[in-house]
C-alpha positions in Angstrom: 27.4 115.0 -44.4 24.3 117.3 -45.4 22.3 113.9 -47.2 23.0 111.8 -44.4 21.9 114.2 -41.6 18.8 114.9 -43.2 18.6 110.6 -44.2 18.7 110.3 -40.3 15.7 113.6 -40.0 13.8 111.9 -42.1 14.0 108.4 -40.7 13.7 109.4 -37.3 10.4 111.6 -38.4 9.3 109.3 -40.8 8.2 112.2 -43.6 9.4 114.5 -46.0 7.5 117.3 -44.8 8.3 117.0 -40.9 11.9 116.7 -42.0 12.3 119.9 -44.2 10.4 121.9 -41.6 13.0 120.9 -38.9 15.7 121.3 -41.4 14.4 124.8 -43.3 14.4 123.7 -46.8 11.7 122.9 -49.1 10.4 118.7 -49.2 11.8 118.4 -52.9 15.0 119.6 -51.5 14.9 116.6 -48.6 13.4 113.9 -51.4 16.3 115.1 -53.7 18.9 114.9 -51.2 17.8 111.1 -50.0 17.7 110.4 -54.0 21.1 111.3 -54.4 22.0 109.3 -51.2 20.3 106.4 -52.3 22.0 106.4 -55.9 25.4 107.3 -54.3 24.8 103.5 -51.9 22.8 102.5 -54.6 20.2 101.0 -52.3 16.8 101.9 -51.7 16.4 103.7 -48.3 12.7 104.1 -48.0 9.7 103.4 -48.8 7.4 106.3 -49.9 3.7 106.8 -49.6 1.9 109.9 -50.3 1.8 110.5 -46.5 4.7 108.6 -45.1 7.8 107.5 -45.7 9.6 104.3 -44.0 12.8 103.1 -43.7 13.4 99.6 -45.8 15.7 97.0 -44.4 18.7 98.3 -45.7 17.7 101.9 -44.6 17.2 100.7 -41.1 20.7 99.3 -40.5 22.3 102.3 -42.0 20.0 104.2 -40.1 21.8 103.1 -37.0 25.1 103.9 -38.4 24.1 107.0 -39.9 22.9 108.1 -36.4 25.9 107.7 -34.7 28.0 109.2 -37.7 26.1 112.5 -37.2 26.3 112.4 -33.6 29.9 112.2 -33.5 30.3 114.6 -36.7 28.3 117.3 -34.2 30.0 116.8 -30.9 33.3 117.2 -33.0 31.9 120.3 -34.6 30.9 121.7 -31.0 34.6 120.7 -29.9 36.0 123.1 -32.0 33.7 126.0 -32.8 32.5 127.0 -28.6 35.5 128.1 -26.0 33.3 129.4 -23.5 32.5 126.2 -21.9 28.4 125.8 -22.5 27.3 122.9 -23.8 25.3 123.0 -27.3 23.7 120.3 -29.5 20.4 118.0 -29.8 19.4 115.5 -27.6 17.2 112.8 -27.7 15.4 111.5 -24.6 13.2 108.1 -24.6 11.0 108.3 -21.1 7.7 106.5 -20.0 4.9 108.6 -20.6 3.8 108.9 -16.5 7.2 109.2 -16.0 7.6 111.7 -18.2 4.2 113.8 -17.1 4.3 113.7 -13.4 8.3 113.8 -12.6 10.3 114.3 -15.8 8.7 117.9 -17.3 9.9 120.1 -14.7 13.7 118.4 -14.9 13.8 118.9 -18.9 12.8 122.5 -18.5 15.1 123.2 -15.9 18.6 121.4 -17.7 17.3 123.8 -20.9 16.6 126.7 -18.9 20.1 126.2 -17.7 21.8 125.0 -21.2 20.6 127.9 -23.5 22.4 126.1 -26.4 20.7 123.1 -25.9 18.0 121.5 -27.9 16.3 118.3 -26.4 13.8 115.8 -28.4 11.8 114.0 -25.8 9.6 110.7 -27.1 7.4 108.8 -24.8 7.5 105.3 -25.2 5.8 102.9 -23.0 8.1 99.8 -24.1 11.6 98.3 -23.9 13.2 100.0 -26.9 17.1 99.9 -28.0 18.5 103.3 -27.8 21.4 102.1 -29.8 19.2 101.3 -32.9 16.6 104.1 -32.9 19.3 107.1 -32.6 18.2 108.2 -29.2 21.2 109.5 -26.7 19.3 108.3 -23.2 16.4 105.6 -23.1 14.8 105.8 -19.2 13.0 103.0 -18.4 11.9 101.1 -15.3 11.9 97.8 -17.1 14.7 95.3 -16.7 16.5 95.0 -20.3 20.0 94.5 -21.5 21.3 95.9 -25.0 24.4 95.3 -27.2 26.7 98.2 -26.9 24.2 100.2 -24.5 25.0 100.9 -20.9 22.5 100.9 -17.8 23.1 103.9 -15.1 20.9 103.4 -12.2 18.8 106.6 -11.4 16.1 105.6 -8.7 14.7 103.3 -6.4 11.3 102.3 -7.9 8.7 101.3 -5.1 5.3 99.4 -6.0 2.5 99.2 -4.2 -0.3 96.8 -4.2 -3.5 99.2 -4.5 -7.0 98.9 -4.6 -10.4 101.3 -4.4 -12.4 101.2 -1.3 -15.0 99.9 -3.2 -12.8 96.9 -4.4 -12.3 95.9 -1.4 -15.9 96.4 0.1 -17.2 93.9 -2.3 -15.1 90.9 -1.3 -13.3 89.6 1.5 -9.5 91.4 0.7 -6.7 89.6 0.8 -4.6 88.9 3.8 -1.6 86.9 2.0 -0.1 87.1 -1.5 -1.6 83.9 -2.2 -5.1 84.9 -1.8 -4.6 87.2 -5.4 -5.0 84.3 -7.5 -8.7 84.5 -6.6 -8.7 88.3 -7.3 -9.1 90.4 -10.0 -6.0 91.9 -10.8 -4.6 94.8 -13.1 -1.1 93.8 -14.8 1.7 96.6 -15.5 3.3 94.6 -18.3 6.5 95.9 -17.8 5.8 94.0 -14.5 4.4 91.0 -15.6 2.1 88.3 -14.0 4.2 86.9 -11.6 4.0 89.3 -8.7 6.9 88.5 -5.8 6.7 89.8 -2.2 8.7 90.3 1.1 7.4 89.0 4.2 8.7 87.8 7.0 9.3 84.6 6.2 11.0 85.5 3.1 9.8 85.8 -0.9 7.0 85.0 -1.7 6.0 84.5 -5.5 2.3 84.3 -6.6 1.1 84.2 -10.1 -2.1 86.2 -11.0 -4.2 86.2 -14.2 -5.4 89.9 -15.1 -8.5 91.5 -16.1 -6.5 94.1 -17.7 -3.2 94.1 -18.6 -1.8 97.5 -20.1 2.0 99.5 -20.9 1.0 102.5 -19.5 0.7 103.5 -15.6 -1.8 106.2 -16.1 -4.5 103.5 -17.3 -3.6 101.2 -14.8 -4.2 103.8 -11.8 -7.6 104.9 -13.8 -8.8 101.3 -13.4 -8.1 100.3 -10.1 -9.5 103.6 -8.5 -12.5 102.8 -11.0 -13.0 99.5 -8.2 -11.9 97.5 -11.4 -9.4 95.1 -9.2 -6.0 95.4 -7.5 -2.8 96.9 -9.4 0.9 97.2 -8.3 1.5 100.7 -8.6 4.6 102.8 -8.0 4.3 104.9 -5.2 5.0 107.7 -7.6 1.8 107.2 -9.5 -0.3 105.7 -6.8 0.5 108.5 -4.4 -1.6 111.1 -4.5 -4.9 109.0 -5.0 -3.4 106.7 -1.6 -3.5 110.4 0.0 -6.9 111.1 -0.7 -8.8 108.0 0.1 -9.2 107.1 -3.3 -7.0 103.9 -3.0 -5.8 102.0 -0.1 -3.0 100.1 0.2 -3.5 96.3 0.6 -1.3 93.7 2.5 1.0 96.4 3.8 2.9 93.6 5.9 4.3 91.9 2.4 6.3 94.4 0.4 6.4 94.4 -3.3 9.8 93.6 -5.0 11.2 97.3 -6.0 13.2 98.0 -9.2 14.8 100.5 -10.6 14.5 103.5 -13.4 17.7 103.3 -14.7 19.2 105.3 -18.0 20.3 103.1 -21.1 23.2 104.9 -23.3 24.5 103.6 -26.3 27.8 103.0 -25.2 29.5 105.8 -27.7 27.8 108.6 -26.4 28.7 108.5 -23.0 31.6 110.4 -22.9 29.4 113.1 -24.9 29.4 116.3 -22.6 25.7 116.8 -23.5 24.9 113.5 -22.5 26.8 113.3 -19.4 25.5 116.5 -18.3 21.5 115.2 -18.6 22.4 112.1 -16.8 24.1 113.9 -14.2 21.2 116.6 -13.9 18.8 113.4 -13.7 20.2 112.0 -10.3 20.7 115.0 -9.1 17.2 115.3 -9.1 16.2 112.1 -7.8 18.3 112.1 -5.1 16.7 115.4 -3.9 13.1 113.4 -4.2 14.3 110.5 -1.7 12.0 110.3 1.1 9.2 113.2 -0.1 7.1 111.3 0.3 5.7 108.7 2.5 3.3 106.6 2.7 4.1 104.2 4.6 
C-alpha cells in the first residue's frame, strides 16, 4: 500500500520532489518506490522529465483505481484506529476559482477550524472536470455535466444577471429586448455559452449572441464589462458589489436570465465517506444561511 499511495502523490502532483515533500522522504525514495511499482505491474507508469513527471496511458487508468484504493484503505484505517467520534483524513476539493475567492475561503477554514484532524486539498479549476478520474472527493461546479459513477447534490440557486458599465450603455442605444443583443457586444461565460435564454412575460425567450470575449473564469469576465467592454451575464454573486456601486447597471431587468445551479459532483463510492458527507453537509449549511443577503433587485 506504501508504493501505490505515493504512485497516486505523485500523479496527482505531477513530480518527484512535490511528492516526497508531502510524503517526508527523500525523491530517490519516491522514484524507487514507483520503480518497484512499475516492475511489480510491469508497465510503465510515467513519463519522466528533469522537471516533471506525467502519467502514461496505463498510469492514468490505474491512477483512477489507485485513487479510490487508497481512499477506501484510509477511511478503513480511520474506522478502526479513532473512538472519539472526530473525523480525520484528506480531502480533496475541485471549486471555480471566484467561487472559491469570494464565497468558498471562509467555509473551508471554518469546517477545518472545526475538524482539527482534517486535512483538505483545494484546486481551482475553471472547467467541467470528472472527479471520479482525477481522485478528487467533491468537484463544485455551476456547469451542467453528468459523469459515470459520480453523483450531483444540488447546493445553490445560481442567479445571472445581464450587466453592463455606464459607459457601455452611454455609447449606444441599450437594449430593450433580448433580441436587440445580437447587435451588441457581448462577453460570454463559457460555462454559459452563446445562446443566452430569458423569462419574460410572454414566456422564454432564446437569443443567440456572438462574443467579443469569451473566457472560463468570472473574475475576467466582471473586469471586462465594468472596463465598458460590452454586456456580460454575471451571477449576482460576482456582479454584486460593482451593481452596488454604480459601476455596473443591470440591463433589461423585465427579462430574467435562466438561473442554474452550483451543485457538488461525488464519485459515487465516497459518499458514504464520513469526511465527505460532513463537507457537503457543512456546504449547504452555508448556502442556505446566504439566501436572500443580498438583493438587488
Amino acid at each position: 500500500m506504501t508504493h501505490v499511495r505515493t504512485f497516486v502523490a505523485a500523479g496527482r502532483l505531477g513530480s518527484f520532489t512535490e511528492t516526497a515533500r508531502e510524503l517526508g522522504v527523500v525523491p530517490s525514495v519516491v522514484a524507487k518506490r514507483i520503480g518497484q511499482l512499475e516492475e511489480e505491474l510491469r508497465t510503465r507508469l510515467f513519463e519522466r522529465t528533469t522537471r516533471r513527471v506525467t502519467l502514461t496511458e496505463a498510469g492514468e487508468k490505474f491512477f483512477v483505481k489507485a485513487s479510490n484504493l487508497v481512499a477506501d484503505f484510509e477511511q478503513l484505517v480511520n474506522s478502526v484506529e479513532r473512538d472519539d467520534g472526530q473525523l480525520v483524513g484528506h480531502l480533496r476539493v475541485m471549486a471555480p476559482t471566484t467561487l472559491a475567492t469570494q464565497q468558498l475561503a471562509p467555509v473551508f477554514r471554518s469546517f477545518l477550524l472545526e475538524h482539527p484532524r482534517i486535512t483538505l486539498e483545494v484546486s481551482l479549476v475553471d472547467r467541467s472536470a470528472n472527479p471520479a478520474e482525477r481522485g478528487f472527493d467533491i468537484a463544485i461546479s455551476g456547469r451542467a455535466a453528468t459523469y459515470e459513477g459520480v453523483v450531483d447534490v444540488p447546493l445553490c440557486p445560481v442567479r445571472p444577471l445581464l450587466c453592463a458599465a455606464p459607459s457601455y450603455l452611454a455609447s449606444r442605444p441599450p437594449p430593450t429586448n433580448p433580441r436587440d443583443l445580437a447587435d451588441h457586444s457581448c462577453l460570454v461565460f463559457s460555462a454559459t455559452g452563446t445562446t443566452w435564454r430569458f423569462q419574460g412575460a410572454r414566456g422564454v425567450q432564446s437569443v443567440d449572441v456572438t462574443p467579443r470575449l469569451l473566457v472560463d473564469e468570472t473574475g475576467t469576465l466582471l473586469d471586462a464589462a465594468c472596463a465598458g467592454l460590452g454586456l456580460a451575464l454575471l451571477p449576482e454573486y460576482v456582479a454584486g458589489e460593482a451593481l452596488l456601486a454604480g459601476s455596473l447597471q443591470n440591463v433589461l431587468p423585465d427579462f430574467s436570465p435562466q438561473e442554474n445551479w452550483f451543485k457538488a459532483y461525488v464519485p459515487r463510492r465516497r459518499l458514504s465517506i464520513a469526511r465527505v458527507k460532513a463537507m457537503l453537509e457543512w456546504l449547504d449549511a452555508h448556502w442556505a444561511k446566504r439566501q436572500g443577503v443580498l438583493d438587488l433587485k
